[in-house]
C-alpha positions as CSV (number, residue, x, y, z in Angstrom):
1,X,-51.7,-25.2,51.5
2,X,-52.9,-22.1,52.9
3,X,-52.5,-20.1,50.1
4,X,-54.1,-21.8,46.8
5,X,-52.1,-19.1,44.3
6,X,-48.3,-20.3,46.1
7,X,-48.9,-23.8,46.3
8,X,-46.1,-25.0,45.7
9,X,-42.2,-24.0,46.6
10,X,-39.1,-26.1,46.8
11,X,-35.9,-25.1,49.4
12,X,-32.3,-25.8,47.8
13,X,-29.9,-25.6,50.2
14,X,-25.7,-24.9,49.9
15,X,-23.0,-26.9,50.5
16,X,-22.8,-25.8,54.2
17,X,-26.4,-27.1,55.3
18,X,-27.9,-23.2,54.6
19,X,-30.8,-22.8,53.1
20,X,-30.0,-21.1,49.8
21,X,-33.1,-20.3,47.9
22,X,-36.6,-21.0,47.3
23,X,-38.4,-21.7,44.3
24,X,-42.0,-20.7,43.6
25,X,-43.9,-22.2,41.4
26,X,-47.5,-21.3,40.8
27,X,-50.2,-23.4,38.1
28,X,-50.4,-22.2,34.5
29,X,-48.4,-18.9,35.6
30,X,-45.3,-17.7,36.7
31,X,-42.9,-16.9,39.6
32,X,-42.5,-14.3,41.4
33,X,-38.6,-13.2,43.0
34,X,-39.6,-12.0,46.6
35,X,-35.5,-9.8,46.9
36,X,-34.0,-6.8,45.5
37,X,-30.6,-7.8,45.3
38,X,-29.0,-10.4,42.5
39,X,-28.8,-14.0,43.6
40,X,-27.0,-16.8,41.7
41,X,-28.5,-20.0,41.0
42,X,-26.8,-23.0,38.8
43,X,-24.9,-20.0,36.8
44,X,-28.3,-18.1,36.1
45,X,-28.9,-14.2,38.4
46,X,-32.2,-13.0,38.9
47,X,-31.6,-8.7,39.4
48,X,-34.7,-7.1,40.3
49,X,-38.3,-8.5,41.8
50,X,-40.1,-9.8,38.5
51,X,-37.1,-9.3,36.0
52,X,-34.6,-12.0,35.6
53,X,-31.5,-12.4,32.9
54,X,-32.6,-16.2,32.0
55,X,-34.9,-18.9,33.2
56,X,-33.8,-21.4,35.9
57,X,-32.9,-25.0,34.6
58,X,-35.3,-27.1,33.5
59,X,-34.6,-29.7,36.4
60,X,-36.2,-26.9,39.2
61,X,-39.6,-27.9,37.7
62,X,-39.3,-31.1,38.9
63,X,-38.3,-30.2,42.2
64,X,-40.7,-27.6,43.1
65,X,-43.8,-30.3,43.0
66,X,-42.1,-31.1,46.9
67,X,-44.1,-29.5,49.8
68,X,-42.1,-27.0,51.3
69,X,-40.8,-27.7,55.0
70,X,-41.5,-24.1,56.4
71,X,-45.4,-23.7,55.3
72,X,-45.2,-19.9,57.0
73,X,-43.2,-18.6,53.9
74,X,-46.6,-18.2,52.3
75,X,-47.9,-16.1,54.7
76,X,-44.8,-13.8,54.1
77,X,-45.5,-13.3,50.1
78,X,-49.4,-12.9,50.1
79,X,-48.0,-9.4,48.3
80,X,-46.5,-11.3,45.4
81,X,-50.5,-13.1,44.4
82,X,-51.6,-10.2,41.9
83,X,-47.9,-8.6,40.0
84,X,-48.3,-6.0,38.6
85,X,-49.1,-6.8,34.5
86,X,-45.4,-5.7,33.2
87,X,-43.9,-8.0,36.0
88,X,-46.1,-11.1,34.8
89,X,-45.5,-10.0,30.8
90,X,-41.7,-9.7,31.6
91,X,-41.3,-12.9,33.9
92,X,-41.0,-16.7,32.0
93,X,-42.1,-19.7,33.5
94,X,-39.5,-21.3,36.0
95,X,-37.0,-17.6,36.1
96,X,-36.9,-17.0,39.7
97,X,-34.7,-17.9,42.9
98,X,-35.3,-16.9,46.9
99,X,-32.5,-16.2,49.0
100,X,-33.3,-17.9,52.4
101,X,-30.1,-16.8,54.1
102,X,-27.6,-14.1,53.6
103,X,-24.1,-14.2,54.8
104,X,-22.7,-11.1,56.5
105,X,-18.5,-10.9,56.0
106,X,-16.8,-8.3,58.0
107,X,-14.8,-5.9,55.5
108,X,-12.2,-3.9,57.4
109,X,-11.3,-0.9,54.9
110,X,-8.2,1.8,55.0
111,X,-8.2,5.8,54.2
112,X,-5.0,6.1,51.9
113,X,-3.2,9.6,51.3
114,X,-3.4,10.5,47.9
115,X,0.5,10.3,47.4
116,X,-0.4,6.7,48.4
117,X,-2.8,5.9,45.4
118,X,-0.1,7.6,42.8
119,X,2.8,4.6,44.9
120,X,-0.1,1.7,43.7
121,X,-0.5,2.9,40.5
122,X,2.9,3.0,39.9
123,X,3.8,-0.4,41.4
124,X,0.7,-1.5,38.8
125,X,2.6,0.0,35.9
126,X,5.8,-1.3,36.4
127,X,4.3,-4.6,36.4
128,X,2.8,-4.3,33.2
129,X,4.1,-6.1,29.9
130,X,6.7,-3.7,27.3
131,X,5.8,-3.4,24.3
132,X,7.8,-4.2,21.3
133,X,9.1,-7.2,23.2
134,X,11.9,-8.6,20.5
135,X,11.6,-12.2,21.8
136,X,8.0,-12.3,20.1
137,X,9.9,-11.6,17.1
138,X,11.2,-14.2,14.7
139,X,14.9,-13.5,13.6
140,X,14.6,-12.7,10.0
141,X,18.0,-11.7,7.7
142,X,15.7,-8.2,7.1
143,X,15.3,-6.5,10.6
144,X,18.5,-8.3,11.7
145,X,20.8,-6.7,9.4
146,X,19.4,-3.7,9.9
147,X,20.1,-3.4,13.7
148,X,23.4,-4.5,13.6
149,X,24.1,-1.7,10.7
150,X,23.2,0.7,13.7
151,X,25.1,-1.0,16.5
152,X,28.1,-1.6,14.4
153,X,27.7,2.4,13.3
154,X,27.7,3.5,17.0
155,X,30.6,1.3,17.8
156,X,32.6,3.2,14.9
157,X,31.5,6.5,15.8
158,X,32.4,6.2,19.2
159,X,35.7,4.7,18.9
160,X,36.4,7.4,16.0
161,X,34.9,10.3,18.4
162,X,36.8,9.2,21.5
163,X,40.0,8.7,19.8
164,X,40.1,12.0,18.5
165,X,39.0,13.7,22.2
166,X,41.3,11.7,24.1
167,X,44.5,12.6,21.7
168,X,43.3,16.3,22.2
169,X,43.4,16.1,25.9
170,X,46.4,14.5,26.0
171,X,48.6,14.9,22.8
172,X,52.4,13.5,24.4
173,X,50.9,10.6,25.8
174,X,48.5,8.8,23.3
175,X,50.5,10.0,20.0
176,X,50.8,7.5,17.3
177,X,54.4,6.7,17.7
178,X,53.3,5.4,21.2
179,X,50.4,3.7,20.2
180,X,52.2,1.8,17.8
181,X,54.9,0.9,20.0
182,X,52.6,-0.4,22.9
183,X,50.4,-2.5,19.8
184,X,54.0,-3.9,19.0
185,X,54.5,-5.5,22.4
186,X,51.6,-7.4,22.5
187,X,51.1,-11.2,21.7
188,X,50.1,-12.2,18.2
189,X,46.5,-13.6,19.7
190,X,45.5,-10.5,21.1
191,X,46.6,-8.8,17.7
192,X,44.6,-10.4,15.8
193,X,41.7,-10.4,18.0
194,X,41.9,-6.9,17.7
195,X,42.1,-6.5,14.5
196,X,38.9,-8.8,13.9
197,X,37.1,-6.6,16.5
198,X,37.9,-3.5,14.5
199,X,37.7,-4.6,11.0
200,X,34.3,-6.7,11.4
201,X,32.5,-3.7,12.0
202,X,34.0,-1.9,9.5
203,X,33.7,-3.9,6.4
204,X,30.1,-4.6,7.8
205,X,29.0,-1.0,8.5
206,X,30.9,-0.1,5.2
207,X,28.8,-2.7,2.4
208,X,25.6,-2.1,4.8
209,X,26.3,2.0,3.0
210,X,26.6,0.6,-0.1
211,X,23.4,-1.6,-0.1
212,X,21.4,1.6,1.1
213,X,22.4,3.3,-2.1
214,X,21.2,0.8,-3.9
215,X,18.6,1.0,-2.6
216,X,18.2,5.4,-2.5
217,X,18.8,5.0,-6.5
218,X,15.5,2.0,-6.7
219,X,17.9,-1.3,-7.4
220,X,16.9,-4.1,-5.1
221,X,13.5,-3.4,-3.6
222,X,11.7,-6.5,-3.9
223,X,11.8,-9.0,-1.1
224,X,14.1,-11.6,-2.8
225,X,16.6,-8.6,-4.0
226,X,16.8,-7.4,-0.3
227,X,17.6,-10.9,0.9
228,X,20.4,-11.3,-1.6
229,X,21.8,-7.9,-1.0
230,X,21.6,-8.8,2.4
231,X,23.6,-12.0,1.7
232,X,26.2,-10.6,0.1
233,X,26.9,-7.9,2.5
234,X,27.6,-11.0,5.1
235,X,29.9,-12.6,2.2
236,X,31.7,-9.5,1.9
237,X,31.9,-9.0,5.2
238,X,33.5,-12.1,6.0
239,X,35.7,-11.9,2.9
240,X,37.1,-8.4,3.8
241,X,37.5,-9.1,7.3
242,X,40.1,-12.2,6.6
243,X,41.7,-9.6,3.9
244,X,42.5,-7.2,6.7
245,X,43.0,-9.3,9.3
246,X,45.9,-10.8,7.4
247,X,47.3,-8.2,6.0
């Protein structure tokens, strides 16, 4: 070669036929990265002429002992024969890649309005996952019970509310004389279905109040004493609903 200190390189080339990179190998020393921007070779980057995150794979040293097709690369890195002393204490033995060839791409870029940006950002967000997400959740007797004390609550209140606003708009036509003659003409089904969807609630809402005094007073705090309270509010409830239902 013409250069003794480069005598020996090695050209890998890409799947396309491109020459990717070159390896340069020199005798008892080390390599030397002739481009400033990071190339990629079998997973490992070189970043800066000289400095390199890890060393090429042991298999380049075998491959770099081939004469290299294009002998007027050497002429080209005659620059790169004394490094400066921090390059050659920073550089291990086999750590360096050439890139050959460089594709250009063509990136065609848009000026938004600022109103724009705030329309992505939003579409992002709605995207996102909510948080608590209840089907994460196993269904436990604990956390259960405890919503449907606030659902069935609601219910009440509402009905109870609405009842009482509706008669006070409208005193002659929702009295209770006509309420319980319009009740009396339904069918026994939708009677009782009735009276199940009212008194459920009820009796549940109702022994849910009395287990939270138990609890306000200290009784029934442990795990296994809030599991059989909770047990026995669903006894009762079922219990008292029958009770009113046929009554």
């Amino acid at each position: 070669m013409a250069n003794s200190s480069l005598d020996k390189y090695h050209t890998t080339f890409s799947e396309s036929g491109l020459i990717q990179a070159v390896v340069m190998a020199r005798p008892r020393r080390h390599l030397i990265l002739c481009a400033l921007v990071p190339i990629k070779a079998e997973g490992y980057t070189a970043w800066h002429p000289g400095l390199t995150t890890k060393p090429l794979p042991r298999q380049y040293t075998s491959l770099a002992s081939q004469p290299h097709p294009h002998p007027h690369v050497t002429s080209s890195h005659r620059r790169f024969q004394n490094p400066p002393s921090t390059e050659r204490a920073c550089a291990p033995e086999w750590s360096y890649a050439l890139p050959s060839v460089v594709r250009r791409r063509r990136i065609q870029t848009d000026s938004l309005p600022p109103s724009a940006h705030q329309e992505i950002l939003n579409g992002q967000r709605l995207r996102r996952p909510k948080s608590p997400v209840l089907t994460i959740y196993q269904p436990q007797l604990t956390w259960v019970g405890s919503i449907l004390s606030r659902f069935t609550g609601t219910g009440l209140a509402v009905l109870l509310y609405g009842s009482a606003l509706v008669y006070l708009v409208a005193p002659d036509t929702f009295s209770s004389a006509q309420v319980i003659d319009f009740i009396s003409t339904l069918p026994d089904a939708v009677k009782y279905a009735g009276k199940v969807v009212l008194a459920t609630p009820f009796a549940y809402h109702s022994l849910c109040g009395v287990r939270h005094i138990a609890w306000d007073v200290g009784k029934f705090l442990s795990l296994r004493g809030a599991y059989g309270t909770g047990y026995a509010v669903i006894a009762g409830t079922v219990i008292s609903t029958v009770v009113m239902v046929l009554r």
